[in-house]
N, C-alpha and C positions, 0 to 999 in steps of 0.2 A: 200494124203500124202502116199509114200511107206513106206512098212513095214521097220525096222531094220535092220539092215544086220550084228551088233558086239553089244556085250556088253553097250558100251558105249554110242552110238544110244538110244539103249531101255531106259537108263537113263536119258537122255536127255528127252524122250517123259514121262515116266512116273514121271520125277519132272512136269513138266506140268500138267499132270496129276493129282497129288498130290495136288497143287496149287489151279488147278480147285473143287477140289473134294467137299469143302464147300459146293456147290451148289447142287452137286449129292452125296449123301453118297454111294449110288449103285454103283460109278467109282471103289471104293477100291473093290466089288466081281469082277466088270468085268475084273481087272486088275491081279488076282490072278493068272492066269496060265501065265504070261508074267513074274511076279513077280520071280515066277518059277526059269527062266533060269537066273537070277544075284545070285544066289545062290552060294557060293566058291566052292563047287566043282564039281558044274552044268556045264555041255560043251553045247556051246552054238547052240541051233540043232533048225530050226524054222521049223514046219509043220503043217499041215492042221487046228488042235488046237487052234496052237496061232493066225493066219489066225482069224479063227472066232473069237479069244479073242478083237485081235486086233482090226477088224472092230466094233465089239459092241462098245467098246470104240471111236471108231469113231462117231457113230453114236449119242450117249449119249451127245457126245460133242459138235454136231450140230444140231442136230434135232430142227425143228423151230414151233413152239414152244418148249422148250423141257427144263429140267431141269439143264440144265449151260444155255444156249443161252436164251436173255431178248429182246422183244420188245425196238423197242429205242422210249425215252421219250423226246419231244423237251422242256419242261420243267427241266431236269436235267441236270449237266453241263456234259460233253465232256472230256472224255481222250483220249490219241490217245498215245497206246506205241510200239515203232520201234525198231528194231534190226537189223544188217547187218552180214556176216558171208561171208567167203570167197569164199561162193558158190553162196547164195543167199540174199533175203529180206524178211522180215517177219514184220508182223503190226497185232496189235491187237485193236480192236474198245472199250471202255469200259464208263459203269455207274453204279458208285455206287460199281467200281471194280469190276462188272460183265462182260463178253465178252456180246456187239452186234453183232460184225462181226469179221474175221477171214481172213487173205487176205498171201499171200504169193508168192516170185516170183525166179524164176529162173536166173541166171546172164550167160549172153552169153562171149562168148571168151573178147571181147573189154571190158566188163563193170567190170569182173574177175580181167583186169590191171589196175584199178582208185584205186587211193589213200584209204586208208581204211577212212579218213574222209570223202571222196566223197563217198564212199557207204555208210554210215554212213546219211550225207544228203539226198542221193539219196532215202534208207527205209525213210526219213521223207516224202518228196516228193511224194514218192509210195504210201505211207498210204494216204496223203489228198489226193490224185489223186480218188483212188480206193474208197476213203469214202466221194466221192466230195460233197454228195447231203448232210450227215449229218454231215459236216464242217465247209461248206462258210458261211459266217455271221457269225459266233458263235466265242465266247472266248475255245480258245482250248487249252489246256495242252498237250504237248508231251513231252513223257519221254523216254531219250535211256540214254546209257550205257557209251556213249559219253562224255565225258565232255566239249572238245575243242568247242563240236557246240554251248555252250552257249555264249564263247567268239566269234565265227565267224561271229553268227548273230546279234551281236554289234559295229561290226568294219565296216569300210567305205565298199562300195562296188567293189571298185578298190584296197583292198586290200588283196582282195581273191582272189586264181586262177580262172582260165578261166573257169573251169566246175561247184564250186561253183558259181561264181558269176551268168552263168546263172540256178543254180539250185534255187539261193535264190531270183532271178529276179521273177521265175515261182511261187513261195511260196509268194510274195510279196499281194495276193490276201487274204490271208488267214490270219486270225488274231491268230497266235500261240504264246504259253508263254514256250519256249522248256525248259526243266531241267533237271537235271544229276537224273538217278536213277541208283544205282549197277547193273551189269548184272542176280544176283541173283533173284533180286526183282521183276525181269522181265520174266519171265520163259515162257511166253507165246511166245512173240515176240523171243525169244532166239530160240525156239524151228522150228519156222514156218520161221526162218532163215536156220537152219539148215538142214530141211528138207524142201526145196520146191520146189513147180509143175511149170512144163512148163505154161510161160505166153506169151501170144502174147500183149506185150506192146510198140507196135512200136511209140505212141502216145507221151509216157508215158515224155519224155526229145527231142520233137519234137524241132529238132535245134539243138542240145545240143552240139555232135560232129563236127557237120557242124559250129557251130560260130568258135569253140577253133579250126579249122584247118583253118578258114579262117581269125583269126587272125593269124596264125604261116605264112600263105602263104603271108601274105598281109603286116607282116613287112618287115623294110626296110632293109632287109640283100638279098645279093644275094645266088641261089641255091646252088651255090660251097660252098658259107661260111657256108649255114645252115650246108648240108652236110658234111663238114670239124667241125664245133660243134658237129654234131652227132656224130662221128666217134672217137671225142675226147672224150666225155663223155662216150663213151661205150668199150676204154680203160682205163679209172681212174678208178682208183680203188675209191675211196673216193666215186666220184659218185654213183659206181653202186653199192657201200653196199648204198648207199643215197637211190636207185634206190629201195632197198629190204625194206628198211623201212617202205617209203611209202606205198607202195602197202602191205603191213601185217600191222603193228600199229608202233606204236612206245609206250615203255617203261611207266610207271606211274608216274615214277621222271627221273632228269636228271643225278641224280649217276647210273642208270640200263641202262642208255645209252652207245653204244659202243662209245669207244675214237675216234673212225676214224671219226665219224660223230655228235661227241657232239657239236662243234660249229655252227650246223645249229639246233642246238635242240630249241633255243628262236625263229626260225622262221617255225618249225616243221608244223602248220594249213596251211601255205600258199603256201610251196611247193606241187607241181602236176609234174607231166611227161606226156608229149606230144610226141606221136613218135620218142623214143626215145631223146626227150631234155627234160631237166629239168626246170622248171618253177618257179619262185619266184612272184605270183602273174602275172604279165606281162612281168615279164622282167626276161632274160636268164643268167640263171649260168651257169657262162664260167669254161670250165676245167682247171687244172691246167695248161696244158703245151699251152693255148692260153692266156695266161692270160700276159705274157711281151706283147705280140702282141696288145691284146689290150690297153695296158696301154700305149703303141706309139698311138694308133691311138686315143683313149681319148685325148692325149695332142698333138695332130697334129695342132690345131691355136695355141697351148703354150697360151692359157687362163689362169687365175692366181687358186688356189688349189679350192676355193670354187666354182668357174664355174665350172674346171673340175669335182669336184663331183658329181656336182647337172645334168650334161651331163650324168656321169656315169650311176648315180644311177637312168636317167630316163629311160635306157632301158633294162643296165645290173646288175647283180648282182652277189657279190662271199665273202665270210668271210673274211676282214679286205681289204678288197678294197680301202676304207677312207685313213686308213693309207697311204697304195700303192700310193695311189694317192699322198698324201704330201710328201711321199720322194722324187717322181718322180721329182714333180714340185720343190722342194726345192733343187736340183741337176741338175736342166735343165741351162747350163752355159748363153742360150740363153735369157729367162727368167729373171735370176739374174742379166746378164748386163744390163738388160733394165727396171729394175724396177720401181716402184717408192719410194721418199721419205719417211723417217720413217717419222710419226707423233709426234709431239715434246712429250719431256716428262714430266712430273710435273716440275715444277720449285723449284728454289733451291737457297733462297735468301741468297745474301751476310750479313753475322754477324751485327749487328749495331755495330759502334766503340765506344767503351769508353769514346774518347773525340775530338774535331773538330783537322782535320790536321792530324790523326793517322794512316787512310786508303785513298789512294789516286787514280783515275785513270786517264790514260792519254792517250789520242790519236791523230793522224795528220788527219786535212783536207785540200782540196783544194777550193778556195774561190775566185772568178773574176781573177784565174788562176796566186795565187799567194798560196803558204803553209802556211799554221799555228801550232801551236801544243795547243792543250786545255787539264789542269788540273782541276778536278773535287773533292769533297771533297766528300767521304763518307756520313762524319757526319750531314755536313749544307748542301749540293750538293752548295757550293761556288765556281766558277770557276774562272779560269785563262786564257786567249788569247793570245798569240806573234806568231806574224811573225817571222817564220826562213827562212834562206838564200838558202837551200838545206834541200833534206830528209837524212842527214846523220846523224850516231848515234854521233858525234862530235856536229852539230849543236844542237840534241835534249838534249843534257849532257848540252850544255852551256844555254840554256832556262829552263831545270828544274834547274838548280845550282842558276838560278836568283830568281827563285818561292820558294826553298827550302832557301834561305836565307833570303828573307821576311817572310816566316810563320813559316820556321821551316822544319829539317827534320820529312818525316813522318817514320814513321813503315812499313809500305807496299806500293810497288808500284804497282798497278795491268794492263797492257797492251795486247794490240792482240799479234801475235807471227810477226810481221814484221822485215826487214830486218836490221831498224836501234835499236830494240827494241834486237832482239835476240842476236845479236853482242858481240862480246869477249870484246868491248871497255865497252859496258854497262854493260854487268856483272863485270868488274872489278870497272867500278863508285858504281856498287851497293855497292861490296863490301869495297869499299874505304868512301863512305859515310856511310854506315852501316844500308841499308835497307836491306827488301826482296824485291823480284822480282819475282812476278810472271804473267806467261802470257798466252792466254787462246789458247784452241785446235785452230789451223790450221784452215779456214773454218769456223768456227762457232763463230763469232761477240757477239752473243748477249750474249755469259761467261763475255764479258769487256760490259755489256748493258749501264749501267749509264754514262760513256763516250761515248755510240756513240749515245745516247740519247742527252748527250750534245752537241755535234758537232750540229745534229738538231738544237736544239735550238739558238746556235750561228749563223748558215745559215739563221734562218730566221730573227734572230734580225738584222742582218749584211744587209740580201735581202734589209727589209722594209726602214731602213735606206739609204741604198742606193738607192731606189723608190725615196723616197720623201726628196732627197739630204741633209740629215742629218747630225749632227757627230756620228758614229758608238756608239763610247764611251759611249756617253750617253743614249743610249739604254741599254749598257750592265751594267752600272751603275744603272738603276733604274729597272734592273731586280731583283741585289745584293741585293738591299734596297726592293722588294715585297715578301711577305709574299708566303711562299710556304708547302702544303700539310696542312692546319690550323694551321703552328705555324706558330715562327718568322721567319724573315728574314734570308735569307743564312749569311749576313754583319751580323745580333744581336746573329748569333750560333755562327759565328765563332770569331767573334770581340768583341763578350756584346756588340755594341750600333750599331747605324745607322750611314748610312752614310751621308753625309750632301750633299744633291744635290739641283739642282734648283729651288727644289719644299719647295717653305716657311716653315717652323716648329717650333716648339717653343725649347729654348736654350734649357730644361730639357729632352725633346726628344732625346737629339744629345746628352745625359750623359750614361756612360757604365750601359747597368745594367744587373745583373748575371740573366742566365734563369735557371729554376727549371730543374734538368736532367731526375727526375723520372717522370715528366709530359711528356718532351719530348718521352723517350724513348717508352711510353706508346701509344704513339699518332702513331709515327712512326713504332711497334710495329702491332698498329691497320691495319695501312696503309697497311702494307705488308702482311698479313694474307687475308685481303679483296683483295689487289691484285693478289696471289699466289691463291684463291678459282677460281676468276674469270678466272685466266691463266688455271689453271689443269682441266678446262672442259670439253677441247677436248684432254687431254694428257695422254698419256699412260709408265707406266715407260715397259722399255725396261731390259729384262734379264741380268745379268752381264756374262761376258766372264771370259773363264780360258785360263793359260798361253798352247799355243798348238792349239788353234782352230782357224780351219778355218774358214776364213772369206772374207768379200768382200767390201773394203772401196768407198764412193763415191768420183767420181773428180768434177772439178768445173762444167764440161757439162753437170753433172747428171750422168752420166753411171757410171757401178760398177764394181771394177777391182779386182780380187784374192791377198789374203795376207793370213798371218799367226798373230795371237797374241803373241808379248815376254809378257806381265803382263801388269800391271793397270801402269798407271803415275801418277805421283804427284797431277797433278790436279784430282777435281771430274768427275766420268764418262768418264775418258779418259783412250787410251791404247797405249803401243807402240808396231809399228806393222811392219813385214818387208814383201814386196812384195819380187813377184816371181825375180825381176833383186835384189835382194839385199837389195834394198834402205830403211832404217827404218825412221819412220813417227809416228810423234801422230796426232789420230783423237779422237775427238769425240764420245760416243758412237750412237750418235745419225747418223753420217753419215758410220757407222760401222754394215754390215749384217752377222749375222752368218748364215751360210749355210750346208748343208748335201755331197758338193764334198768330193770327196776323199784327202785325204792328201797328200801335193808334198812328192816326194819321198826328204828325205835328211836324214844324218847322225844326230845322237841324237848328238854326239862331237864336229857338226859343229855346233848347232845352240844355245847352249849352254853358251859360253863363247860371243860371238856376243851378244847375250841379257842382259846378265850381265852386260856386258861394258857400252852397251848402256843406260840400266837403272840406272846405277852409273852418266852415263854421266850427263842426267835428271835430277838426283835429287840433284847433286853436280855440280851447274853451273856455279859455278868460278873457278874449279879445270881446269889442266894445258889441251891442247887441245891434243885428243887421237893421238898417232902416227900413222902411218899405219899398219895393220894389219898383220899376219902372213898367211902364204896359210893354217896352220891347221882352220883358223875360216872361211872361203870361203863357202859360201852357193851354192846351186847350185837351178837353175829353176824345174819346173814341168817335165819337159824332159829330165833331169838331166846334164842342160850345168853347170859349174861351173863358178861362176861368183865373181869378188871380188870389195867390199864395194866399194864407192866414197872415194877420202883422198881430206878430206878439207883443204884447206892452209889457214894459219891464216896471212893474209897478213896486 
């Protein structure tokens, strides 16, 4: 060990010193004339004196036999405590807190630039190396000053960098139990860090550099690109205070952290630097200014966010990358058009009605290439069949005016949004008869489900029949008369009694008789809850939309096309929405994507009054038909053509 060279030095060796002294009370004489020069208004002058003082001290502290240094006992347990220092490595052997051995090592240009946790490892290493014969096998205690090495040698082994990982590869022989002790506690190891001798260790991490350069060589980037990373990381500024970090420590909490570099502070153990790149375990933190570059070449197959991440993050690495990635993908127009399908969403049962005939739904099918229209009852699911002549909302007015006078007007009419359904003629029946009318998103059937349920049903009653050359009728007849979901019959909801069919019965059978409604509703109550449990188990509800977002509605091919949101529609989960030519539409939220593009360009004044209208129009469906527009309400496209609404003629 050389002598001192300042103040500080000497204090250094004489806490050590200090430390030691238990064992020699004699250290405190021989130390007196060293003690000398920390004196306040001593100048610090070393010669021939301290020379001898010095060495006796040395000699005290080694001497074997001698009164600090102990024979090693292989019946006592094993300490082993390290220190690292920006010059060198220091290790102390101990039993029973007495020094065995004394080891300490010098750090060459290359080992100078590792990460302070890598020298930090690297003294553990050194010490079992140098104290090989009184280690192997044995339960070992090592203590350094370190904290982070407690977590590092807990964590997988691929989530250490490249020079850890094979430093803890080479320890993997050794049965260690590492632990944090203060650097104070340590005074020995502290010291033979700070001062240490030329070591010829060329052994010592045999491989060490040679793996971590022949991993850098041997990914899969080419030389220009490493090259162009390096040159990037050694103009950011972010990096190269990153770069200073490492290599001196980092901070004891994360408020003593600088700001420029606190978002890499939760992964502070696993960064290293390689020649100039920076390392996150294996995988390369990209500079800021390659980072758009890479984030094209991430989403170069347009994989969906979660591939691309897990692509990302198996090679590269950079703080909020995840993010990056999800805007990216939730912005890539290519991507959006070609998505898939949302997943349905919880279900959302229609009301039970109060009393049979009160709630009704209605829809057309075609059957041996002839029309029908079929009414369904809420209450009882009692239906109705006729043939009509055509799909016009004239024919469908005069087949419900027939149904509506046998049972009764209902309350509510609920249908899909078709052409004979939506019509100015029907809304004005509606309101001439004095129901509601409402009808379900565009595209999406199963809002009107119980009618197109029943339409099934009617096909295949209608098929079989016609298989096995029957009269229809009487199929559909003794469906009315069977008991359905465990009550009664759709004929005993809605009629109190049976129908009287071919099938024998007794007179008292075929007598009205009132059914209980708090059983019913109870039952059918059950029904739906059991059904809605079983529906919502692959369902996810879907976010609600605000008036102004962009979005991307599906068409019937699947693909997905750019629009805007004017606000919600009268029905549930639905919105009305105006694509980029104009045209306004309600959809479903289910075939409705919100997205991260940017917003078309348009006037707040234009878009404004267009949605109003529109949404009056919606909710006020018997009101007179809009006239044509004025050029102040003209929307205009993405590109900003100017474009004016459809004018519907109400012919």
């Amino acid at each position: 060990m050389p002598p001192p060279s300042n103040k500080s030095e000497l204090e250094t060796i004489l806490g050590m010193v200090t430390y030691l002294s238990k064992f020699a009370p004699r250290l405190s004489e021989a130390t007196d004339p060293l003690r000398q020069l920390l004196k306040e208004n001593s100048e610090f002058v070393w010669d021939s004196n301290h020379d001898v003082a010095f060495q006796r001290v040395k000699d005290l502290l080694t001497q074997e036999p001698g009164p600090v240094l102990a024979y090693f006992d292989c019946t006592k347990d094993v300490k082993l405590q390290v220190d690292a220092s920006q010059c060198g490595l220091g290790a102390v052997l101990l039993q029973d807190e007495r020094p065995i051995a004394y080891a300490s090592k010098a750090l060459n240009d290359t080992e100078k630039n590792y990460a302070q946790i890598e020298k930090e490892l690297f003294a553990v290493l050194f010490g079992c190396k140098r104290f090989h014969q009184y280690l192997y096998g044995r339960q070992v205690v090592v203590e350094s000053d370190h904290k982070p090495l407690e977590s590092i040698m807990r964590k997988p082994l691929v989530a250490a960098p490249l020079r850890l990982q094979r430093m803890i590869l080479q320890l993997q022989r050794y049965n260690l139990d590492i632990q944090h002790k203060p650097g104070k506690h340590i005074p020995v190891a502290d010291t033979l860090s700070r001062k240490p001798i030329e070591c010829d260790s060329q052994t010592l991490c045999e491989g060490m550099d040679f793996q971590i350069h022949s991993v850098i060589s041997n990914a899969p980037v080419s030389d220009r690109k490493m090259a162009e990373i390096r040159a990037a990381t050694a103009q950011d500024e972010q990096l190269s205070r990153l770069k200073q970090m490492i290599q001196s420590d980092w901070p004891e909490s994360r408020k003593r952290c600088p700001t420029t570099v606190a978002e890499y502070w939760n992964h502070r153990h696993e960064i290293s630097e390689v020649d100039g790149i920076l390392l996150k375990g294996e995988k390369i933190i990209i500079p800021h200014s390659l980072r758009t570059d890479m984030l094209s070449r991430i989403h170069t197959g347009h994989l969906g966010i979660e591939k691309s991440k897990q692509r990302a993050r198996d090679v590269l690495f950079w703080p909020g990358m995840g993010k990056q990635i999800e805007t990216l993908v939730g912005s890539c127009s290519i991507c959006l058009e070609r998505r898939h399908s949302h997943q349905r969403e919880p279900m959302i049962s229609h009301p039970i009605p109060e009393r049979p005939w009160q709630v009704i739904a209605t829809d057309l099918f075609t059957w041996n290439s002839r029309d029908y229209i079929v009414a369904v009852d809420y209450y009882s699911r009692y239906f109705e069949v006729e043939k009509i002549v055509s799909l016009t909302s004239a024919a469908v007015i005069t087949k419900l005016k027939a149904m509506f006078a046998r049972f009764g007007v209902p309350q509510t009419v609920i249908s899909d949004n078709g052409p004979c359904y939506s019509s100015q003629e029907f809304k004005n029946f509606a309101h001439s008869w004095d129901f509601e009318h409402i009808t379900s998103s565009p595209l999406y059937p199963q809002s009107n489900g119980l009618a197109e349920k029943t339409v099934q049903t009617v096909k295949a009653l209608m098929d079989k029949a016609h298989a096995q050359r029957v009269d229809p009728y009487l199929s559909l007849l003794e469906y009315r008369n069977t008991p359905v979901d465990g009550l009664k019959s759709p004929a005993q909801l809605l009629m109190s009694r049976r129908l009287r069919s071919v099938l024998p019965a007794m007179e008292k059978q075929l007598q009205p008789v009132l059914s209980p409604r708090c059983t019913f509703q109870s039952r059918r109550q059950l029904f739906q809850s059991r059904q809605k449990q079983y529906y919502d188990r692959g369902a996810r509800a879907l976010p609600a939309l605000s008036q102004g977002s962009t979005i991307r509605f599906q068409l019937p091919s699947g693909t997905w096309k750019p629009a805007t949101v004017i606000g919600p529609a009268p029905t549930q989960r639905s919105y009305n929405i105006v694509t980029d030519e104009g045209q306004m539409l309600r959809r479903n939220r289910r075939h409705i994507l919100q997205t991260q593009e940017p917003n078309p360009e348009k006037n707040a004044s234009d878009t404004t009054k267009p949605a109003s209208t529109e949404t009056e129009r919606l909710q006020h469906p018997n009101a007179d038909p809009l006239e044509p527009e004025e050029t102040s309400q003209l929307v205009s496209t993405r590109s900003g053509r100017i474009v004016r609404p459809r004018v519907v003629l109400d012919l």
